[in-house]
N, C-alpha and C positions, 0 to 999 in steps of 0.2 A: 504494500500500500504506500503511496507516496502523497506525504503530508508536507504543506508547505504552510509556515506561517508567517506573517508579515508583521514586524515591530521585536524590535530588541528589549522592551521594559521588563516587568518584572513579572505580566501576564505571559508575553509570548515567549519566554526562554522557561517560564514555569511549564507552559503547553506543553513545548519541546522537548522538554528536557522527560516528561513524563509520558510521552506520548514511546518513547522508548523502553519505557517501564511496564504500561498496560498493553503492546503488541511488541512483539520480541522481534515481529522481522519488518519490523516500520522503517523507511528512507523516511526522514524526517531533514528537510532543509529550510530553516532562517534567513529571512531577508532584513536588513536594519539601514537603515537610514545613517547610523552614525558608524563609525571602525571600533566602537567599545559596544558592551551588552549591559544590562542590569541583573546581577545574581541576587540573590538569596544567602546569607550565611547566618551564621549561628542561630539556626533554628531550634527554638526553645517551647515545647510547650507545657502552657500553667494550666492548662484544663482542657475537656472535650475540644472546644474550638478555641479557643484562646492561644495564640503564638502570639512570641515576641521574637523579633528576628533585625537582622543587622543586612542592610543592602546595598553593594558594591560595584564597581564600573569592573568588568572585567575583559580580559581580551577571549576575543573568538579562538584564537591560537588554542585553547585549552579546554573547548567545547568537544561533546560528542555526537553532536550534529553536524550535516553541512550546512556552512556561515556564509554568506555573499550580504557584501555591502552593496546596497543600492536605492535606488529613488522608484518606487512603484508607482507609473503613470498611468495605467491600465490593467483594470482586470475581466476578461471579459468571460463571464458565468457560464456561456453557452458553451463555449469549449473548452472549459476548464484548465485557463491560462492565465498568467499573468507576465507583464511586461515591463522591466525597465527604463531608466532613463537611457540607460545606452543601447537600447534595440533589443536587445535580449529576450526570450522569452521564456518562461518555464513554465510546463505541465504542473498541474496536478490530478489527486484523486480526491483530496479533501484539502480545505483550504479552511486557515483559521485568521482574521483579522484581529489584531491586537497595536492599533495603531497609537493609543492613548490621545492622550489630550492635549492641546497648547493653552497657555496660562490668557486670562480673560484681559488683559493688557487697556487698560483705561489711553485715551490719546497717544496710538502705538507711531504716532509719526512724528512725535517732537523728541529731540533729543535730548538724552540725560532721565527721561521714562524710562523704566525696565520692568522686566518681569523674572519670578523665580519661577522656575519651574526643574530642571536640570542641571549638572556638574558646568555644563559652560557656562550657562546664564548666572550660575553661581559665584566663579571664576571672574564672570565679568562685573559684578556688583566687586565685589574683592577692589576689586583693582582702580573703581570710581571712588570708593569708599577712604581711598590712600589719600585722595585731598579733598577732603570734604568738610565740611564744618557744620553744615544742615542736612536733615533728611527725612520727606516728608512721606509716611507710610499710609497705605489705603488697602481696608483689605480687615475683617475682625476671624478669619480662621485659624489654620493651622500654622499656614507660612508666615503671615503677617503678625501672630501672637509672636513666633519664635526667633526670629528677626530683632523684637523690640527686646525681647532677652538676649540675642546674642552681641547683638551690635557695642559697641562701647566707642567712647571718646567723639561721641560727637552727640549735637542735641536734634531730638529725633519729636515729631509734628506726629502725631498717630490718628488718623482721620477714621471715623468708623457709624456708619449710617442706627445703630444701633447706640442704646442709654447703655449697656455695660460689655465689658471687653468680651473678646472670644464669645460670642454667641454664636458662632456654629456649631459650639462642640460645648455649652455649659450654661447655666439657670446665671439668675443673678445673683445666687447665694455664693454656689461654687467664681462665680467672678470677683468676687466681694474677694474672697479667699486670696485668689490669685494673685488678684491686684495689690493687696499689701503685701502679701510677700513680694512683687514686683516695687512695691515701694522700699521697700527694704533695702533693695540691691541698687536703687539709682537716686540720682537728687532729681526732684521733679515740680511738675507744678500742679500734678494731679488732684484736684477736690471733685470728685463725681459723686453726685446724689445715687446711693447704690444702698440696696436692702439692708437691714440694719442683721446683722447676725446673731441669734439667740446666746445668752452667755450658758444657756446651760446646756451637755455636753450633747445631751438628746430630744429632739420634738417632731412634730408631727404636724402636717398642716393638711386641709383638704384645695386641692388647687381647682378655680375655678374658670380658666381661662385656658384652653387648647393652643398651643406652642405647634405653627405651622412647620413642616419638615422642613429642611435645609440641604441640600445636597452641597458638600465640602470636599476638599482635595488637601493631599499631604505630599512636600517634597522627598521625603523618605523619613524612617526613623531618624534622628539625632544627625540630618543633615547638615547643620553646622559643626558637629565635631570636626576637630584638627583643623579651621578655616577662620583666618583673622577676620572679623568686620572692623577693624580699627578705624574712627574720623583721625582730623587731624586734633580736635580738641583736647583740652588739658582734662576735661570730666566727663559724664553721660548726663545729659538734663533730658528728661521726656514729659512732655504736653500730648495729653490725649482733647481729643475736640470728637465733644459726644453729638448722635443724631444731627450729622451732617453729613452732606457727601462735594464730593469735587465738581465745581459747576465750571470752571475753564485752567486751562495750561498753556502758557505763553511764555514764551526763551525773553529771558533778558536781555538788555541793549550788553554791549562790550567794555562798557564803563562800572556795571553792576558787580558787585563781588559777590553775586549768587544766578547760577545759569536757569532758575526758573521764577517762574511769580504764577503761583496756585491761589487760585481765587475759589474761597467756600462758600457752599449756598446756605451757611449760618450769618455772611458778610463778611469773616472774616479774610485775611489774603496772608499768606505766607510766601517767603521766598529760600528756594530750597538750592540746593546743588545736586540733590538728586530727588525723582520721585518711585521709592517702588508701589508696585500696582502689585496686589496680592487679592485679587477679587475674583476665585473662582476659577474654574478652568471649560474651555470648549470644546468638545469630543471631534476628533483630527477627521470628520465625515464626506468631506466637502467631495473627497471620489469616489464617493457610492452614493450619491444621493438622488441619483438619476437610475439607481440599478434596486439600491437596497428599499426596505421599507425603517420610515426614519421618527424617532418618538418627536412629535411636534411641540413638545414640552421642553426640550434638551438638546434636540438634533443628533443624540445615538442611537447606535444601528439596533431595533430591535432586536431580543432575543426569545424564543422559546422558554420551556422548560429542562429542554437538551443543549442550550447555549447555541440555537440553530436559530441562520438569518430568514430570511425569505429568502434568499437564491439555493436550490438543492448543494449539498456537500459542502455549503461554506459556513462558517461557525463565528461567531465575536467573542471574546474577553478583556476584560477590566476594561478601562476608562473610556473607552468607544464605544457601548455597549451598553445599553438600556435595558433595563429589566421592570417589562410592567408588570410580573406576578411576581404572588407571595405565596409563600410555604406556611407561616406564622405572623403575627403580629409584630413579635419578640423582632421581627427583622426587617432591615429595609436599607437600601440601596445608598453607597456614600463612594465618590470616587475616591479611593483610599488604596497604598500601598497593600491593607491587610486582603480588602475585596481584589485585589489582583492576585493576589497570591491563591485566595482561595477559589476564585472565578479560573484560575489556569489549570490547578488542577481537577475540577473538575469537568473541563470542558475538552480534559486532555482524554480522560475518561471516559466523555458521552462520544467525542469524534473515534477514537477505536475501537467501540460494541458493535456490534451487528446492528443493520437500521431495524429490524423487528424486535429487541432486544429492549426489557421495559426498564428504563434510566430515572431514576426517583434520586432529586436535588438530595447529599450528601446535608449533614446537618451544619455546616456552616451557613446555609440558608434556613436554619430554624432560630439560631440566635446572631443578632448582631454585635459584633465585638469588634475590639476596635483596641490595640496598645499602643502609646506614643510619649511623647514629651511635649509639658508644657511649662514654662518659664522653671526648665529646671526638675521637675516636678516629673514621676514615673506617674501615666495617664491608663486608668483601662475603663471602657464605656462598656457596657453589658445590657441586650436587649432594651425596650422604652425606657432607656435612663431621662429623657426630657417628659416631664412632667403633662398631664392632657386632665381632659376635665374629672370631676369624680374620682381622683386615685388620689392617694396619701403619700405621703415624704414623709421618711425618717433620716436625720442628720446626725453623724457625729462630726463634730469638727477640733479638731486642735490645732490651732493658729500656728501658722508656719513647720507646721509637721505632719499631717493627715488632711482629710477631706474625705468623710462616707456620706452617700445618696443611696436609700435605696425607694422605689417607688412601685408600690403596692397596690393591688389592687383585690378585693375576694377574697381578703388574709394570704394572699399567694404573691411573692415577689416576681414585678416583670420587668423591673432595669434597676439598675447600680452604676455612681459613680463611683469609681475608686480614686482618689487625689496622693500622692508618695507612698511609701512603705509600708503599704496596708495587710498585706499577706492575706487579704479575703476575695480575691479573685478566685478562684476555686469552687471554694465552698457556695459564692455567690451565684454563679454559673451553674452549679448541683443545684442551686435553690429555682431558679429560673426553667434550667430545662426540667425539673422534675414536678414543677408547682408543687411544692410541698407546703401542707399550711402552718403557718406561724402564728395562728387567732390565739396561741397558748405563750407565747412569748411576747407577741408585740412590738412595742416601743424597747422593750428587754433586749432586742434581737441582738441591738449595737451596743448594749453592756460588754466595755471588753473586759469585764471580769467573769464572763459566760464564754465557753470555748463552744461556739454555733456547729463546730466540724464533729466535736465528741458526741452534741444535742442530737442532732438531725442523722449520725450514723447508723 
C-alpha cells in the first residue's frame, strides 16, 4: 500500500511514522515544505489520555520513511496524484493531508508585524527583539500569555479584547491567579478589575452564564526554552490594556525612535518597535477548497468519524482539519500540539484497516486534555474545565503554588483545572472518564488532607 502524507508537523510524521507500525508492508512517503520535520520526544504519560511530551525540529536524515522536500501545488483526487512545485508527481493509494495552520497575523503587510507560529518565525522575533525597547502584544492565548513570561528587558503593551488575561484557556478566577504570580516576576503597571479570590482554601459556586467555546492554538510545549527574548532595556515593565482590540498600524516617519504607532479602539495609541500578532491560527486550506468539503465556521477540511475527507482514500489530521462530531461532551476540538499528536495516530490507524473494517474514535476523543505551560506554571485542562450554566466549581487555591478547578455536574466531575505541582491529574481523569459520584465527599473532595486516589480505589 503506498501512503503519502503531506506536512512535516507533529500530525503528519505522527501519521507516518505509525502508519508503519499498524501495516508492516506500508511505502509510506512524506512531503514537507520545510528540510526539518517536527518529532515527538519524551513521551510521558500521566493517565489514560493524558501525555506530556517534549517537540523537536528534527532532520529527515534519520526518519524511517521516505522524506522529499517540497511545495505541493496540486492534488488531483481522481487519479490519485499529487504534484510538486518542481513538476514532479507522485502516486498514491491513500493520501493523508496534515498541512496545519499559519498564524492569524493582524496587518500582515506592515513591517516590524510578526507572527509566532514556528522555529523560524521564532528565530526571527529573536533577533528584532536584540534592539528593541517597546513591544506591543495582541493575542490572550497560549502564545501570547507565554511570550509576556518569557520576554525580558524591555517594556511590553499586552493588548487583549477580553477583561482578564489568557481567556482561551482559563475563568477569571484561574486569571486572577496567574496574573499575580505574573506580577510577581515583573515591575508593571497592571490594576485590572479581576474576581476577587475567596481566602478560604475551598468553595463552590453555581455558575450562571454559559462560556462560548474558543478554539486556541499552541507553539509547542515550553517553546521558549533555551531562546533569548532579551529588549535592549535595563528592566521588564508590562501594561496590559483590557477589552480593546487594534483599530490601525502605521510605520513611523524616520525621525521617530519607534518603527510603529498602534492606534487602540479604547483611544489609546502606543508606539512600539515591534508588534507581535498572536490571534489565533488559519487552517493552510486554500488548495482544496475547490476539491474538498470545507467547515464554513473555520475553513478546515472536514472530517468523518474515520478522519476521512470527502474525496475517496484521502484523510486530514491536526490543524487542517475540522471535526464536526462528538464522541462525548467531556471533548471538543482545540488546535493544539496534544490534538495532533493524538489526531495522527489515530488517523494513522483508520487509513490502514480494511475500508469495511468498523473504526470507533480511540478514547482521546472521549476526554479533552490538554498539558502545557503557563507563565511558568505546569498547565493540565481535563474535559469541560470552562464552567456552563447549572454546574458547580470547586476551588483550591494556594497563591503562587497551586490552582485546583474542578466542575461538577450530577455529583459526577466533568472538567478540572490543574495550575503547578498538583499531582491530581490522574486520579482527576479516573474521576471524569468513570463519573464516579462524589455526593459523599463534596466540597471534601479538594481536602488535601483526604488522599481522593486511596477514597475512590
Amino acid at each position: 500500500m503506498r501512503y503519502l502524507v503531506i506536512g512535516g508537523g507533529v500530525a503528519g510524521t505522527t501519521v507516518a511514522e505509525n502508519l508503519q507500525i499498524f501495516d508492516q508492508n506500508a511505502d509510506v512517503t512524506l512531503i514537507s515544505a520545510t528540510e526539518t520535520v517536527k518529532k515527538v520526544t519524551n513521551l510521558e504519560k500521566k493517565g489514560e489520555v493524558i501525555n506530556c511530551f517534549e517537540v523537536i525540529d528534527s532532520s529527515p536524515h534519520h526518519l524511517s520513511y521516505r522524506f522529499i522536500c517540497g511545495l505541493v501545488t496540486k492534488c488531483d483526487f481522481r487519479l490519485q496524484t499529487v504534484t510538486l512545485a518542481d513538476g514532479k508527481t507522485i502516486p498514491y493509494d491513500k493520501l493523508c493531508i496534515a498541512t496545519g495552520a499559519r498564524p492569524n497575523v493582524l496587518f500582515p503587510s506592515i513591517p516590524h508585524v510578526v507572527g509566532i507560529r514556528d522555529t523560524e518565525s521564532v528565530q526571527d522575533l529573536q533577533n528584532r527583539l536584540r534592539n528593541c525597547k517597546h513591544v506591543t502584544v495582541v493575542g490572550n492565548g497560549g502564545i501570547a500569555s507565554e511570550f509576556v513570561f518569557a520576554a525580558k528587558k524591555c517594556q511590553i503593551s499586552w493588548v487583549i479584547k477580553d477583561e482578564t488575561i489568557t481567556s482561551v484557556f482559563v475563568d477569571s478566577v484561574a486569571s486572577k491567579f496567574l496574573l499575580d504570580s505574573l506580577k510577581d516576576r515583573t515591575d508593571n503597571n497592571c490594576k485590572p478589575e479581576c474576581a476577587t479570590v475567596s481566602k478560604r482554601q475551598i468553595y463552590s459556586t453555581v455558575i450562571k452564564q454559559k462560556n462560548a467555546s474558543i478554539l486556541g492554538s499552541a507553539l509547542g510545549p515550553d517553546w521558549y526554552n533555551g531562546i533569548s527574548l532579551d529588549g535592549t532595556s535595563s528592566t521588564k515593565q508590562l501594561e496590559i490594556e483590557y477589552g480593546c482590540q487594534i483599530g490601525n498600524v502605521t510605520t513611523c516617519s524616520d525621525e521617530s525612535d519607534y518603527n510603529l504607532k498602534v492606534e487602540l479602539t479604547n483611544g489609546r495609541t502606543l508606539y512600539s518597535d515591534v508588534l507581535v500578532s498572536a490571534t489565533g491560527v488559519i487552517p493552510n486550506s486554500d488548495l482544496f477548497k475547490d476539491q474538498l468539503s470545507l467547515s464554513e465556521t473555520d475553513q478546515g477540511i472536514i472530517v468523518d468519524k474515520r478522519m476521512r475527507t470527502s474525496a475517496p482514500n484521502v484523510y486530514a489530521a491536526g490543524d487542517i482539519c475540522s471535526i464536526p462530531w462528538k464522541e462525548c461532551e467531556n471533548w471538543k476540538q482545540m488546535r493544539l500540539w496534544t490534538q495532533a499528536l493524538q489526531q495522527g495516530f489515530y488517523t494513522a490507524r483508520s487509513m490502514s484497516a480494511p475500508h469495511d473494517e468498523v473504526i470507533e474514535p480511540d478514547m482521546s476523543f472521549e476526554l479533552f486534555t490538554h498539558s502545557t505551560k503557563l507563565f511558568g506554571y505546569k498547565v493540565i485542562m481535563l474535559g469541560r474545565y470552562q464552567e456552563w450554566e447549572g454546574c458547580q466549581c470547586f476551588f483550591r487555591i494556594s497563591p503562587g503554588l497551586e490552582f485546583v478547578k474542578l466542575v461538577v455536574s450530577n455529583d459526577r466531575v466533568q472538567g478540572a483545572l490543574l495550575i503547578g505541582e498538583t499531582d491530581l491529574e490522574e486520579v482527576m481523569e479516573n474521576l471524569i472518564l468513570n463519573q464516579m459520584d462524589i455526593s459523599q465527599l463534596g466540597e471534601s473532595i479538594l481536602d488535601p488532607n483526604i488522599d481522593i486516589e486511596d477514597y475512590f480505589d
